[in-house]
C-alpha positions as a printed NumPy array, in Angstrom:
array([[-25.45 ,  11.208,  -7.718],
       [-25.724,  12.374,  -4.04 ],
       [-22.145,  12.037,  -2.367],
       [-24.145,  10.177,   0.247],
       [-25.758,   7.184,  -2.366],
       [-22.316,   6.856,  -3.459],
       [-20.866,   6.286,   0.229],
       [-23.506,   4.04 ,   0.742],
       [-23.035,   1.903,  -2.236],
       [-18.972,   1.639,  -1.733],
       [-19.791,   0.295,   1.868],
       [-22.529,  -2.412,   0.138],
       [-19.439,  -3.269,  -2.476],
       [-16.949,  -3.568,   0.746],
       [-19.351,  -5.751,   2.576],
       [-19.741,  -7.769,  -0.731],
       [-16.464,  -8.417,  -1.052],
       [-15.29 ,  -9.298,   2.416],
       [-18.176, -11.837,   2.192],
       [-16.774, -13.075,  -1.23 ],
       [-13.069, -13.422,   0.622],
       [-14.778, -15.069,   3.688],
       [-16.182, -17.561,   1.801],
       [-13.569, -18.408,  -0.13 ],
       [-11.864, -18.953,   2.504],
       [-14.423, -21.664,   3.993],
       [-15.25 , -19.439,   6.746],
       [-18.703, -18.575,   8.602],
       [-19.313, -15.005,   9.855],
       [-19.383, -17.045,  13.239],
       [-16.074, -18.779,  12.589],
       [-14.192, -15.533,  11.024],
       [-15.63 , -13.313,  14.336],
       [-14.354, -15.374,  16.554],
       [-11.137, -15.77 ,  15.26 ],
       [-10.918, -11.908,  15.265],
       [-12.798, -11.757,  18.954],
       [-15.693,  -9.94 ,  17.803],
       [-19.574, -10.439,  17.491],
       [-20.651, -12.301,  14.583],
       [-23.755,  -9.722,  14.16 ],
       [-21.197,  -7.011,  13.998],
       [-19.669,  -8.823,  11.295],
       [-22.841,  -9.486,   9.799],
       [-23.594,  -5.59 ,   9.538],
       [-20.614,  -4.822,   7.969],
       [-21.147,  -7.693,   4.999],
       [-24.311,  -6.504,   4.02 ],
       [-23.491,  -2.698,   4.059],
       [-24.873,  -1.421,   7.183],
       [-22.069,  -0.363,   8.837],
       [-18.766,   1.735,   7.605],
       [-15.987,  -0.569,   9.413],
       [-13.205,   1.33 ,  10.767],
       [ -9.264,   0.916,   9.503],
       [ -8.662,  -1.241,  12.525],
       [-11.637,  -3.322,  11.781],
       [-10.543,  -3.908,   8.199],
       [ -7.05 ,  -4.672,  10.041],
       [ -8.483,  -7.59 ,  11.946],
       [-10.262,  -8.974,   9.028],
       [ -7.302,  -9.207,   6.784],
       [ -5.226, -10.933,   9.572],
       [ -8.311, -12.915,  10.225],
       [ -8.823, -14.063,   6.315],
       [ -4.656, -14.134,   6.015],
       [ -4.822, -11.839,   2.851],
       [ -3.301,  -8.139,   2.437],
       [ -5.348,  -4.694,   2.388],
       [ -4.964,  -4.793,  -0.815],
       [ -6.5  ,  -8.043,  -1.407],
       [ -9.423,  -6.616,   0.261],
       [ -9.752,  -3.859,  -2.47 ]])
């Protein structure tokens, strides 16, 4: 496997699961942006893989869903 496919697919399983904790949490992208001041499209990019968030990113969404980095993972 190309060290890129496998990048690509770790980002998908991120996305996946930061949906997965949203929801959980009874939260819209819309709701869970805002609460974190960002755009809910950016938000959208990130939960279905498109985009490689950055640490701080992944900062804000813990403090935004209340759960630890390693809750995330």
């Amino acid at each position: 496997m190309k060290c890129g496919v496998m990048k690509d697919d770790q980002i998908k399983k991120l996305g996946k699961r930061i949906k997965e904790l949203r929801k959980q949490k009874g939260l819209t992208q819309f709701d869970l942006a805002s609460f974190i001041n960002k755009d809910q499209q950016a938000l959208q990019r990130i939960e279905t893989g498109k985009v490689n968030p950055s640490y701080y990113y992944l900062v804000l969404l813990c403090r935004g869903l209340d759960i630890t980095m390693e809750d995330m993972f």
